[in-house]
ChimeraX commands (.cxc) that place a marker at each C-alpha (Angstrom):
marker #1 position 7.98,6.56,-38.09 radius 0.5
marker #1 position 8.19,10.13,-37.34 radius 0.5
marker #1 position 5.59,12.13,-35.58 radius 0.5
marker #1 position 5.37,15.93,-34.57 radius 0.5
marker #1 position 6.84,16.69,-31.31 radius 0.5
marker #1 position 3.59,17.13,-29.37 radius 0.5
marker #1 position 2.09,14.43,-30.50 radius 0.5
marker #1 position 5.06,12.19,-29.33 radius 0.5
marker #1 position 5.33,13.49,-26.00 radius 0.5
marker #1 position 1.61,13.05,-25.69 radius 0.5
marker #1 position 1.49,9.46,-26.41 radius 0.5
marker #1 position 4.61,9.12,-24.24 radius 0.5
marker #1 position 2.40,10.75,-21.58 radius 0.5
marker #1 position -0.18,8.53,-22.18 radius 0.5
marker #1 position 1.65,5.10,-22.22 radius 0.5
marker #1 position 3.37,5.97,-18.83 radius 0.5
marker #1 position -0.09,6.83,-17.28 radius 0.5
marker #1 position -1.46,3.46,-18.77 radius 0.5
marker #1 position 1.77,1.35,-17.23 radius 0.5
marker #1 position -0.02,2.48,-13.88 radius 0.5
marker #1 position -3.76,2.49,-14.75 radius 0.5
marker #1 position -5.48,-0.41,-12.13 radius 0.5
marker #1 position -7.74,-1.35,-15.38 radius 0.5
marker #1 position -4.35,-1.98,-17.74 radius 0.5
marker #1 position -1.66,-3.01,-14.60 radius 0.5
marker #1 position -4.06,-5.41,-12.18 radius 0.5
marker #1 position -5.85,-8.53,-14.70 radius 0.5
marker #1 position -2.75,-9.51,-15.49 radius 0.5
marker #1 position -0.91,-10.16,-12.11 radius 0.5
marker #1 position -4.95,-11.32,-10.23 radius 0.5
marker #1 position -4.80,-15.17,-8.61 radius 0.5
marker #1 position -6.60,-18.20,-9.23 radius 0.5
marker #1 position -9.68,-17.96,-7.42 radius 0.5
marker #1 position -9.74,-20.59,-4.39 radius 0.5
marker #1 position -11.60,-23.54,-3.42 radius 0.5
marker #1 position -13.23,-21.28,-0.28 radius 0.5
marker #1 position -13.68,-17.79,-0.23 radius 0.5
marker #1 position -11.39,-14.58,-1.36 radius 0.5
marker #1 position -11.63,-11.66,0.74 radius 0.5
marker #1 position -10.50,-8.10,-1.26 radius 0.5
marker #1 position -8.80,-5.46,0.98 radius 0.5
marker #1 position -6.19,-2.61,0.75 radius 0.5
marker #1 position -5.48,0.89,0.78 radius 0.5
marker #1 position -4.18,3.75,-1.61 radius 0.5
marker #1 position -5.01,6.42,-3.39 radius 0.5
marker #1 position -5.72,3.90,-6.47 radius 0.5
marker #1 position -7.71,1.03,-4.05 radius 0.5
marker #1 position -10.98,1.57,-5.43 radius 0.5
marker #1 position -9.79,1.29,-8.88 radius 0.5
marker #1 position -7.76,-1.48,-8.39 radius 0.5
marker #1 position -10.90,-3.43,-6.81 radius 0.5
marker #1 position -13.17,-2.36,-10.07 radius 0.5
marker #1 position -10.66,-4.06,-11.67 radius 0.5
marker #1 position -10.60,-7.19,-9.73 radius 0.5
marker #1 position -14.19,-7.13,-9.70 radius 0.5
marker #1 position -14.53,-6.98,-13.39 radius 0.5
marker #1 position -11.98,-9.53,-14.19 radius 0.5
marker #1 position -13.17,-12.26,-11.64 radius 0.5
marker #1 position -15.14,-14.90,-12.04 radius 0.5
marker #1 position -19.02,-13.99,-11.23 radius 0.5
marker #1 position -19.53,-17.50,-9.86 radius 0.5
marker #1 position -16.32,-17.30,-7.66 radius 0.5
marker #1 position -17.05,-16.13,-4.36 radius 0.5
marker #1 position -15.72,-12.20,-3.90 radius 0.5
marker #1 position -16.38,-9.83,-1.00 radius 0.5
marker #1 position -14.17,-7.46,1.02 radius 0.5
marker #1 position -13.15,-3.46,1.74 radius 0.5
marker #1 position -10.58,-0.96,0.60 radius 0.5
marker #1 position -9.68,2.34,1.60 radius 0.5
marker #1 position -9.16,5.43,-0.45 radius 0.5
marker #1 position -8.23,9.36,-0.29 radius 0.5
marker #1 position -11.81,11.28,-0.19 radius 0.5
marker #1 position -12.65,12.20,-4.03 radius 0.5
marker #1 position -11.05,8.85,-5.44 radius 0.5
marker #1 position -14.01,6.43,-4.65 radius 0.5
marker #1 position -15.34,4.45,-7.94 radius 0.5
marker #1 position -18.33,2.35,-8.48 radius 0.5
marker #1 position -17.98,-1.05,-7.31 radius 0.5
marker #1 position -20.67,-3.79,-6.79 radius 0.5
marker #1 position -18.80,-6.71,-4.66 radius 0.5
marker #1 position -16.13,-4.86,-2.76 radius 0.5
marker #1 position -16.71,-2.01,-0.47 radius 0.5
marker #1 position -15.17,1.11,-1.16 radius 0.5
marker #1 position -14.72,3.82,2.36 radius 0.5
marker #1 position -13.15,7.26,2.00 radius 0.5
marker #1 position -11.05,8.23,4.48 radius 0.5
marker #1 position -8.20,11.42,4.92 radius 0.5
marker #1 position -4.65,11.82,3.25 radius 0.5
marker #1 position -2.21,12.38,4.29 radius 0.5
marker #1 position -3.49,13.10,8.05 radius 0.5
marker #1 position -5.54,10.15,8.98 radius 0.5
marker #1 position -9.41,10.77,10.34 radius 0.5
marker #1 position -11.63,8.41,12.22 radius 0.5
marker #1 position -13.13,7.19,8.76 radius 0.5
marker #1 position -9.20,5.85,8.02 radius 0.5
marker #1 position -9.60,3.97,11.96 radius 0.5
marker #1 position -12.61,2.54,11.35 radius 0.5
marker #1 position -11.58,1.20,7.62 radius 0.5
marker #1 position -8.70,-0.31,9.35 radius 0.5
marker #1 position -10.44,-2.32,12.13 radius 0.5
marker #1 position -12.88,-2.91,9.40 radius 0.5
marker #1 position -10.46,-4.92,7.37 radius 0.5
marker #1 position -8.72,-6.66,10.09 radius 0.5
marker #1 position -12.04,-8.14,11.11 radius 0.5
marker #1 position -12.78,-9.27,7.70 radius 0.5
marker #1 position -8.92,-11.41,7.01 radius 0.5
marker #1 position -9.54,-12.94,10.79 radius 0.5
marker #1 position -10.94,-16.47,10.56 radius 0.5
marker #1 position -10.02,-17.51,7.10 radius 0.5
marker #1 position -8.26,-21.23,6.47 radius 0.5
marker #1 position -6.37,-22.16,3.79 radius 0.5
marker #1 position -9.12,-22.88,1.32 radius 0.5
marker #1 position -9.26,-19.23,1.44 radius 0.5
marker #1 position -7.42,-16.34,-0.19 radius 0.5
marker #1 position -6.85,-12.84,0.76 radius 0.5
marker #1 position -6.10,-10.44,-2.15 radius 0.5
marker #1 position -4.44,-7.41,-0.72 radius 0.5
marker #1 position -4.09,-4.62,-2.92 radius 0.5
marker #1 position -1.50,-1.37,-2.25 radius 0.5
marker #1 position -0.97,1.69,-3.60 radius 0.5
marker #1 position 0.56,5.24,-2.86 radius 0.5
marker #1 position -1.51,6.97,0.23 radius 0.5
marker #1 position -2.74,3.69,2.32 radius 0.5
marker #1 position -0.39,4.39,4.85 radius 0.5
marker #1 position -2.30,7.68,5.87 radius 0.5
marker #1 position -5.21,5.86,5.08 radius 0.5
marker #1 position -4.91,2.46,7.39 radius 0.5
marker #1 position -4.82,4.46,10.65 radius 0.5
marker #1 position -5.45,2.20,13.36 radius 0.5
marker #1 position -3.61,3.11,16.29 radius 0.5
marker #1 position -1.51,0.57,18.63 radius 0.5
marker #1 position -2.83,-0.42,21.75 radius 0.5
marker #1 position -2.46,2.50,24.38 radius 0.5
marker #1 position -2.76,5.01,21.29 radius 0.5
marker #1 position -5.20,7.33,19.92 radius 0.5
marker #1 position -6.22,8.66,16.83 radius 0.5
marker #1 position -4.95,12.05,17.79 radius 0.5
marker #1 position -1.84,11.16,18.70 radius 0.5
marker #1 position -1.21,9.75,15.48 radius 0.5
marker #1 position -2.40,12.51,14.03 radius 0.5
marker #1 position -0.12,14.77,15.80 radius 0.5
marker #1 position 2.93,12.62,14.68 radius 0.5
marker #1 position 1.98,12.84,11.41 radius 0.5
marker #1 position 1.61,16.23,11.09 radius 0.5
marker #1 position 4.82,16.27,13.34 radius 0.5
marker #1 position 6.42,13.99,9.94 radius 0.5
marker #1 position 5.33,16.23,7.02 radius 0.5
marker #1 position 7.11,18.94,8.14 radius 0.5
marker #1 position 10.17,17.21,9.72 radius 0.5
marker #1 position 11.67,16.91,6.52 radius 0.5
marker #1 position 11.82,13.10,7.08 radius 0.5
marker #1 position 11.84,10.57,3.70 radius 0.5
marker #1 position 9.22,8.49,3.52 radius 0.5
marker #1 position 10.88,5.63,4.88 radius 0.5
marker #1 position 11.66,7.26,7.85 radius 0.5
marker #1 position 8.03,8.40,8.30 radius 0.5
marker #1 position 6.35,5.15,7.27 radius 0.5
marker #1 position 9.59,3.39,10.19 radius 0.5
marker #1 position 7.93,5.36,12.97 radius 0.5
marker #1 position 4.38,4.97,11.44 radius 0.5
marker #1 position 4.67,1.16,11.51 radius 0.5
marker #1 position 5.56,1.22,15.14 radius 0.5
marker #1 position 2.34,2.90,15.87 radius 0.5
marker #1 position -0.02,0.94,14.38 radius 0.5
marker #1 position -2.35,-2.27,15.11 radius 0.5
marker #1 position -2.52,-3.11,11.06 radius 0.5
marker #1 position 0.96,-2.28,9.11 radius 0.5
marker #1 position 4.62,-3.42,8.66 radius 0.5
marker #1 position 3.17,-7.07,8.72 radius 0.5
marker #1 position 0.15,-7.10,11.24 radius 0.5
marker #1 position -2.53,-7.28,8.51 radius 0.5
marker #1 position -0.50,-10.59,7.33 radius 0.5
marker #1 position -0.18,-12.51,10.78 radius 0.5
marker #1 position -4.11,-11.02,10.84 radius 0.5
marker #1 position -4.86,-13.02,7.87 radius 0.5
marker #1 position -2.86,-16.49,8.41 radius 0.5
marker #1 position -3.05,-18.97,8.43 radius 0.5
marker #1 position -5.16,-17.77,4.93 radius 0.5
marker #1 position -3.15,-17.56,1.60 radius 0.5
marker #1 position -2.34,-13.77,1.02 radius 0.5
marker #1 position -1.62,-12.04,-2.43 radius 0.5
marker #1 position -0.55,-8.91,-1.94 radius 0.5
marker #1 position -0.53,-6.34,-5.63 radius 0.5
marker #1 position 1.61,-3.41,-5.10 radius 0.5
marker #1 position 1.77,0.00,-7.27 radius 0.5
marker #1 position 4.35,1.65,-5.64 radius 0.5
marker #1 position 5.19,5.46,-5.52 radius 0.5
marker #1 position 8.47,5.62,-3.27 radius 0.5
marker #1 position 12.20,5.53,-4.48 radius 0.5
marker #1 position 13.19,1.89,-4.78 radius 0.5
marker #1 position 9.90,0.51,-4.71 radius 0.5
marker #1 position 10.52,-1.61,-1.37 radius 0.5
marker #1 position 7.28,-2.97,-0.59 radius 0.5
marker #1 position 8.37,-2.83,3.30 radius 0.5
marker #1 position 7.53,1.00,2.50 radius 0.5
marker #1 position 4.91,1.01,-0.01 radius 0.5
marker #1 position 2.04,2.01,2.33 radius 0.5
marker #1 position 4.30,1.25,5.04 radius 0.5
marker #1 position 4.45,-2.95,4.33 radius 0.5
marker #1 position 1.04,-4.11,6.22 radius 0.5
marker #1 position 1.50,-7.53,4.18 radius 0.5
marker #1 position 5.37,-8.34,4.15 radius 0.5
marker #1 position 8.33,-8.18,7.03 radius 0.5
marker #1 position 9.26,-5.04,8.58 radius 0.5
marker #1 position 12.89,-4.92,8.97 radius 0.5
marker #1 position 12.55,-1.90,11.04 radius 0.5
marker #1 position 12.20,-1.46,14.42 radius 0.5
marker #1 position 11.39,0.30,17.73 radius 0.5
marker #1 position 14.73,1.67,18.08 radius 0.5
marker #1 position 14.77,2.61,14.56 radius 0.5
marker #1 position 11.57,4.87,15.30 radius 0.5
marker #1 position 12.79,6.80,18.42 radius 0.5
marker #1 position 15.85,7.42,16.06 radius 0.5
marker #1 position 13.32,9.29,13.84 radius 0.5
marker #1 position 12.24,11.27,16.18 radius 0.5
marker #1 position 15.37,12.01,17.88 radius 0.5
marker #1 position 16.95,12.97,14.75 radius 0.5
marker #1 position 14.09,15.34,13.58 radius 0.5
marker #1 position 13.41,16.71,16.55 radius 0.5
marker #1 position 9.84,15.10,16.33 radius 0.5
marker #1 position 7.93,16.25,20.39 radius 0.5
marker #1 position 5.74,13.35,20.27 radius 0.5
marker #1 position 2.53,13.56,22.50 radius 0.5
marker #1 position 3.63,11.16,25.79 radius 0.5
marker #1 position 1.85,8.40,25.35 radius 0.5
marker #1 position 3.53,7.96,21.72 radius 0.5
marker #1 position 6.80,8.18,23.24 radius 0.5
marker #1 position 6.09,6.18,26.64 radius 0.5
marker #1 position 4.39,3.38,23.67 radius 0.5
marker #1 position 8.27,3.51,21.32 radius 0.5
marker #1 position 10.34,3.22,24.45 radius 0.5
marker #1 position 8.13,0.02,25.86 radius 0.5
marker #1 position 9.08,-1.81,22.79 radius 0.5
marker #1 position 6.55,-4.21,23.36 radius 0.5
marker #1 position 5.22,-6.21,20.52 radius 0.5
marker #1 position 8.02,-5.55,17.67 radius 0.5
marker #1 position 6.41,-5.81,14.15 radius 0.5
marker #1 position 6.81,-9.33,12.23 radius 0.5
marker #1 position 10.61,-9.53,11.00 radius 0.5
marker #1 position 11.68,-11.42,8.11 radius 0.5
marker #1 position 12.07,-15.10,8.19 radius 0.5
marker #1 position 8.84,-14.95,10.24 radius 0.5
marker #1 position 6.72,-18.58,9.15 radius 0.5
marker #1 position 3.67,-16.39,8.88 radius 0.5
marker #1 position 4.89,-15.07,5.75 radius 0.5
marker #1 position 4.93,-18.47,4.26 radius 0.5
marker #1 position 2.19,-18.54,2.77 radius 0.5
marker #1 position 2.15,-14.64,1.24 radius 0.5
marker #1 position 2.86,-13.41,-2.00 radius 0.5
marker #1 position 3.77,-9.71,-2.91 radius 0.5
marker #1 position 3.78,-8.86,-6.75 radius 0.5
marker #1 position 5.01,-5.40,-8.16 radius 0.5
marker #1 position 2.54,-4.57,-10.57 radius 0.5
marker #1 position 3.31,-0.57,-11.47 radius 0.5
marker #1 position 6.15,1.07,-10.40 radius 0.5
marker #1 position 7.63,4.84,-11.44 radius 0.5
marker #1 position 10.79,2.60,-13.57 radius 0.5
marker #1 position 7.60,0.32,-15.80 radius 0.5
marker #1 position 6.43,4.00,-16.46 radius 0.5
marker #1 position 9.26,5.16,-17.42 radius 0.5
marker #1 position 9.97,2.39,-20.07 radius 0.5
marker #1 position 6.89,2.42,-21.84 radius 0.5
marker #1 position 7.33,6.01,-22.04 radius 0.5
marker #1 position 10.75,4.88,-23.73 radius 0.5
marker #1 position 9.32,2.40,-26.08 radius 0.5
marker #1 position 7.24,4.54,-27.14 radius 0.5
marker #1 position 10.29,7.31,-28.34 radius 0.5
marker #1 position 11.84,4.27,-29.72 radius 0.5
marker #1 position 8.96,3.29,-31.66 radius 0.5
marker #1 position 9.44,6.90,-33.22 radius 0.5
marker #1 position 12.76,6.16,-33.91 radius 0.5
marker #1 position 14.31,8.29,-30.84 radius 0.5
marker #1 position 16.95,6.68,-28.57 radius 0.5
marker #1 position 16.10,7.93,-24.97 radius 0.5
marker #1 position 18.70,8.84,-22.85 radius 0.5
marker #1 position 18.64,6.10,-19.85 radius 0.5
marker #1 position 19.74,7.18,-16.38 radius 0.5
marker #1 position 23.33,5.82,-15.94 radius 0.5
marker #1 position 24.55,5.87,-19.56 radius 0.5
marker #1 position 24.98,9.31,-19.16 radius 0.5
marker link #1:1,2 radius 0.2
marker link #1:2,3 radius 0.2
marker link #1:3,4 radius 0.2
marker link #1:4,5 radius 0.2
marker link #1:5,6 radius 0.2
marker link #1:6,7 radius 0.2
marker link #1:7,8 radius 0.2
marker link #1:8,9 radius 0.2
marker link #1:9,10 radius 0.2
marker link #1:10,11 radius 0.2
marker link #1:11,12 radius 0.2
marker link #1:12,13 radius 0.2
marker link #1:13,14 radius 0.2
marker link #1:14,15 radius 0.2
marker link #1:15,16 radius 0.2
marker link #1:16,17 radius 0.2
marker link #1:17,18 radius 0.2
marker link #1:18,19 radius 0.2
marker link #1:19,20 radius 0.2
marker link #1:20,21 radius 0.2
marker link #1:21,22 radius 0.2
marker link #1:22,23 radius 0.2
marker link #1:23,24 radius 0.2
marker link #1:24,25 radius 0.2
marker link #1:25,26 radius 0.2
marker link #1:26,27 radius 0.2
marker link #1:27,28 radius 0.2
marker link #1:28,29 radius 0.2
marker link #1:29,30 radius 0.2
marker link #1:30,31 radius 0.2
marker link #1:31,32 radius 0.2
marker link #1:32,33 radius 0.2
marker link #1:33,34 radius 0.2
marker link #1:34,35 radius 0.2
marker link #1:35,36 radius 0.2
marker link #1:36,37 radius 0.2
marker link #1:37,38 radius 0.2
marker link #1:38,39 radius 0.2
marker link #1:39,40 radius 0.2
marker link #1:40,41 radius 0.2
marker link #1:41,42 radius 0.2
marker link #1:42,43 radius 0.2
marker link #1:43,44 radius 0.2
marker link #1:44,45 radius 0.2
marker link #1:45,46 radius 0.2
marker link #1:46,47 radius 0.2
marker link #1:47,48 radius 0.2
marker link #1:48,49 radius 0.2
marker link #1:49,50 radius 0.2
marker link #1:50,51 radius 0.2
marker link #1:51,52 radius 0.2
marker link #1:52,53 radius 0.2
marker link #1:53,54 radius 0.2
marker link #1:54,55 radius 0.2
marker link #1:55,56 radius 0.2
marker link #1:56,57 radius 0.2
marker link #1:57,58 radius 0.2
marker link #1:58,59 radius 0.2
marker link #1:59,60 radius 0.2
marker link #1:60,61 radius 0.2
marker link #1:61,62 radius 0.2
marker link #1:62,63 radius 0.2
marker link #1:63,64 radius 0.2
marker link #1:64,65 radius 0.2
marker link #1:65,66 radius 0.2
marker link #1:66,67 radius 0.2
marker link #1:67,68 radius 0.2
marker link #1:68,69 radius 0.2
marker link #1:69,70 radius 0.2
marker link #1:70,71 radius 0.2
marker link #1:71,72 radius 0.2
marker link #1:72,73 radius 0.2
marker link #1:73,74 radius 0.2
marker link #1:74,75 radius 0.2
marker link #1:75,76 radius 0.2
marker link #1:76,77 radius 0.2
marker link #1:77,78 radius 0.2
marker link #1:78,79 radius 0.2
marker link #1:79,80 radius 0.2
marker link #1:80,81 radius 0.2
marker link #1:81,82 radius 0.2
marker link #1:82,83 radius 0.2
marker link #1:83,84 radius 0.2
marker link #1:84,85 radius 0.2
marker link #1:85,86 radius 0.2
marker link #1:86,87 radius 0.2
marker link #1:87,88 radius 0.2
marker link #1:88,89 radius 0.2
marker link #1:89,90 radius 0.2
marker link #1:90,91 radius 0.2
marker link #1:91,92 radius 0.2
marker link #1:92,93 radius 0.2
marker link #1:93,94 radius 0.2
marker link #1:94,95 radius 0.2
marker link #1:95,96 radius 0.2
marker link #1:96,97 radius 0.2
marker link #1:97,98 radius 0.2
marker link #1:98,99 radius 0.2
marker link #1:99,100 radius 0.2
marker link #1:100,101 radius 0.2
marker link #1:101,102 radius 0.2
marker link #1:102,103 radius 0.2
marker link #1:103,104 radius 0.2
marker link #1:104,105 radius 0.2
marker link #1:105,106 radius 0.2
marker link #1:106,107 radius 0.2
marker link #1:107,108 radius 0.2
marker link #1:108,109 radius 0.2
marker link #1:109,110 radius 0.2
marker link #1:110,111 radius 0.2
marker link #1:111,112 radius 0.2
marker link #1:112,113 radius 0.2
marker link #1:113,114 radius 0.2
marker link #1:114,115 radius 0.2
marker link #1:115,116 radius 0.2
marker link #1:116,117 radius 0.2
marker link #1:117,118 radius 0.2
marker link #1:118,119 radius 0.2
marker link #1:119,120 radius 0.2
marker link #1:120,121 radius 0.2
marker link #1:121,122 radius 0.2
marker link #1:122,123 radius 0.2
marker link #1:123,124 radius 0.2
marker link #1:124,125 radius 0.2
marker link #1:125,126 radius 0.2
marker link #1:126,127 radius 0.2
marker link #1:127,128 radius 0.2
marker link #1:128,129 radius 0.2
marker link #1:129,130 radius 0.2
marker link #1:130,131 radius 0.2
marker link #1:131,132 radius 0.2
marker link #1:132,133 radius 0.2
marker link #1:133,134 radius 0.2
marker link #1:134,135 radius 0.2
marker link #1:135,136 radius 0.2
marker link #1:136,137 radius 0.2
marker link #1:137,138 radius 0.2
marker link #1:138,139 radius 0.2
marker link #1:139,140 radius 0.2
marker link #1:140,141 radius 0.2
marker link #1:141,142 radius 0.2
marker link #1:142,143 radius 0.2
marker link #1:143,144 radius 0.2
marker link #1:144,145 radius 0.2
marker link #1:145,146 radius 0.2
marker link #1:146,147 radius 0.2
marker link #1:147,148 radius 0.2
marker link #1:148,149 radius 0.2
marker link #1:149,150 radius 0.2
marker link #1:150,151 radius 0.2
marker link #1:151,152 radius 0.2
marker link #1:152,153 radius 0.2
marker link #1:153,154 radius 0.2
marker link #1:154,155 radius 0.2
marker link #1:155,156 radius 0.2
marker link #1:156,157 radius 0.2
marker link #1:157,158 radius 0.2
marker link #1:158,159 radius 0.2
marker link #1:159,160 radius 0.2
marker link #1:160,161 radius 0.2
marker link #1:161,162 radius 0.2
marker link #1:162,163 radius 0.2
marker link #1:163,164 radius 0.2
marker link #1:164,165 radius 0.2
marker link #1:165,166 radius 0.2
marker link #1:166,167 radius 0.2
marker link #1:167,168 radius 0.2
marker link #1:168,169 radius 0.2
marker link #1:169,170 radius 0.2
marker link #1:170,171 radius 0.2
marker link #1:171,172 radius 0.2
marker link #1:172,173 radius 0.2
marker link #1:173,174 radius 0.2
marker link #1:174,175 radius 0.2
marker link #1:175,176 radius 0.2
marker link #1:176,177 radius 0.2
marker link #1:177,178 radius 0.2
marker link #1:178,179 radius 0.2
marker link #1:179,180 radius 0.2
marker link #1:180,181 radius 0.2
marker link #1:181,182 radius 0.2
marker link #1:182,183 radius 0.2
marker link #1:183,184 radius 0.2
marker link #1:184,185 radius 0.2
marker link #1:185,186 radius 0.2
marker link #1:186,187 radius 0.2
marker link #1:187,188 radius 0.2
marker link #1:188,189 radius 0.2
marker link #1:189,190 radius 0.2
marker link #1:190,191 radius 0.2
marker link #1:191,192 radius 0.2
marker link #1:192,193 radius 0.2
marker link #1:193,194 radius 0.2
marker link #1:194,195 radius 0.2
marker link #1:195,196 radius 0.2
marker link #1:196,197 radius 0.2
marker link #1:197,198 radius 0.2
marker link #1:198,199 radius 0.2
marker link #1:199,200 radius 0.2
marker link #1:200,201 radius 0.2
marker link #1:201,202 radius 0.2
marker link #1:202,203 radius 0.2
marker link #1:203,204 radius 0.2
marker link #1:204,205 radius 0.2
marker link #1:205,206 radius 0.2
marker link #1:206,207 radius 0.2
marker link #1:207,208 radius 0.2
marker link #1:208,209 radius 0.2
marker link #1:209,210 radius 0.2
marker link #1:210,211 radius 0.2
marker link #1:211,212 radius 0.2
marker link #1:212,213 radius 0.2
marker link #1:213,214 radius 0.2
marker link #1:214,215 radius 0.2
marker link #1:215,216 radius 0.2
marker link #1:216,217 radius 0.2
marker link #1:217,218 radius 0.2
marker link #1:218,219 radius 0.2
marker link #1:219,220 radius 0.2
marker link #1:220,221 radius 0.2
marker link #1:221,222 radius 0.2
marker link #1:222,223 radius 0.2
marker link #1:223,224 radius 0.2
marker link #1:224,225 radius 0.2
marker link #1:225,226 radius 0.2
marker link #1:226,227 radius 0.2
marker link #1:227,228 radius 0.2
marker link #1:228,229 radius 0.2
marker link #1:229,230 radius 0.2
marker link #1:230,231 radius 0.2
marker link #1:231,232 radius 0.2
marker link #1:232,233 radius 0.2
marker link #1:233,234 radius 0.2
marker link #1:234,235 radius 0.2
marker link #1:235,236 radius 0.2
marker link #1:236,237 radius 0.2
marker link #1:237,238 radius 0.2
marker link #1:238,239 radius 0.2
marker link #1:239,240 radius 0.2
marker link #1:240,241 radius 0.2
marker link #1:241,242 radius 0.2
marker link #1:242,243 radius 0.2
marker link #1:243,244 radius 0.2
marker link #1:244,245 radius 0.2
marker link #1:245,246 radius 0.2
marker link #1:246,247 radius 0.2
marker link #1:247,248 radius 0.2
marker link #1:248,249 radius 0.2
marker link #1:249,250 radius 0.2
marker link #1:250,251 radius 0.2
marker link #1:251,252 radius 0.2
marker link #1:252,253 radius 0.2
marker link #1:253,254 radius 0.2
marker link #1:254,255 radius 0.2
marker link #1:255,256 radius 0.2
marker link #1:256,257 radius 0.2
marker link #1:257,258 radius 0.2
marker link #1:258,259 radius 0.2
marker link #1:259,260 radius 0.2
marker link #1:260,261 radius 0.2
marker link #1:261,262 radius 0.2
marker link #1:262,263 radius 0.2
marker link #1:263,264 radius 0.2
marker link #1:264,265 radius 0.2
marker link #1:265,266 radius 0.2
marker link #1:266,267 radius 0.2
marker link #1:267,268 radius 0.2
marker link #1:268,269 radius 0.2
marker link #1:269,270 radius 0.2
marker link #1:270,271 radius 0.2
marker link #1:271,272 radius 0.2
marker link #1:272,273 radius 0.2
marker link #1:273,274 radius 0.2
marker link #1:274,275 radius 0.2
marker link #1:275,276 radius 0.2
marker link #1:276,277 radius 0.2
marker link #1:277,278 radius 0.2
marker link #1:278,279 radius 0.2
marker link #1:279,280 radius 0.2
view
């Protein structure tokens, strides 16, 4: 079939943004409602349209409640789930109250239960509940500290992990001993869901001494109780192999690569080999 130029690269445009749209990307990968309740939370720049779609794909006699978080100007209607707007990428007390928010609502679940976590670019600015000893403004000095260290985003979300009450894994041991299902659309190189958001739901392999290294090797002045709080070490994020991971799930459902290829199929469809990354 051939087609004018424009028009191909617009409906190449279009099927990439559709591999990633929460209304197209989330029915498909949602759970079996349980016997007991399911609890909705997450964070990301695309929560509140991933929980429309989970709301208008579940069953409207199955039990459904819960919260997400989203960047301010990305809230969408939603009847069962609670949507709150918080600041990206330097967190505000909206963010810290989400956060405590959600952690109150996976607490006290059995395994009747199900928690349906779901992930997207942005929720690790946007889950900003500091550690113990911490305050919101000294995570908000380390982030600002991070976006202009010239860190990756692995690096920022290592140190960000090691500050916070909720991710690399503490929203999971939060939630057991409660089924989790965790849906992921992931905007970092490699897709590692231990970064997506910086991993609230799965293992962090990271750890304290792989924060300080952060700073040390950016040159990152922390304010003192953030470093005082790194070189403690005290209460390391869940590793994996940890048995409160037992019982999670974590499913890929959009990633930059799915994009990519329906933006290919699409030039094939036209009859237009696209050049992929490697053949070269």
């Amino acid at each position: 079939m051939t087609r004018e130029p424009d028009d191909l690269l617009q409906a190449m445009f279009t099927a990439a943004r559709q591999a990633a749209d929460p209304a197209v990307c989330v029915p498909a990968h949602l759970p079996k409602p349980p016997k007991g309740r399911t609890v909705v939370v997450g964070s990301g720049k695309a929560a509140a349209s991933m929980a429309q779609a989970v709301e208008r794909h579940w069953p409207a006699d199955a039990p459904l409640d819960g919260l997400v978080v989203t960047r301010y100007g990305h809230d969408v209607p939603c009847e069962r789930i609670t949507v709150v707007e918080a600041a990206h990428p330097v967190p505000d007390s909206a963010g810290e109250k989400a956060a405590a928010l959600i952690l109150q609502k996976v607490r006290g679940l059995g395994p009747d239960d199900l928690v349906l976590c779901l992930i997207s670019g942005g929720g690790s600015a946007l889950l900003s509940l500091p550690a113990e000893g911490l305050t919101l403004e000294d995570k908000q000095a380390v982030n600002r500290a991070l976006l202009s260290s010239g860190a990756n985003i692995a690096e920022m979300n290592c140190l960000r992990k090691h500050l916070s009450a909720i991710k690399g894994g503490r929203l999971a041991a939060a939630a057991a001993p409660a089924p989790l299902v965790s849906l992921l659309i992931s905007d970092v190189p490699g897709d590692d869901p231990a970064v997506i958001a910086s991993g609230p739901t799965v293992p962090d392999p990271t750890s304290f001494a792989d924060a300080l290294a952060v700073i040390g090797k950016y040159g990152i002045q922390p304010p003192a109780a953030v470093l005082k709080h790194l070189q403690a070490g005290r209460d390391e994020t869940p590793k994996p192999g940890h048995a409160l991971f037992a019982n999670t799930r974590t499913v890929m459902i959009a990633t930059p690569q799915m994009a990519l290829e329906a933006a290919a199929k699409v030039a094939r469809d036209a009859g237009i080999t696209p050049l992929i990354l490697g053949d070269a």
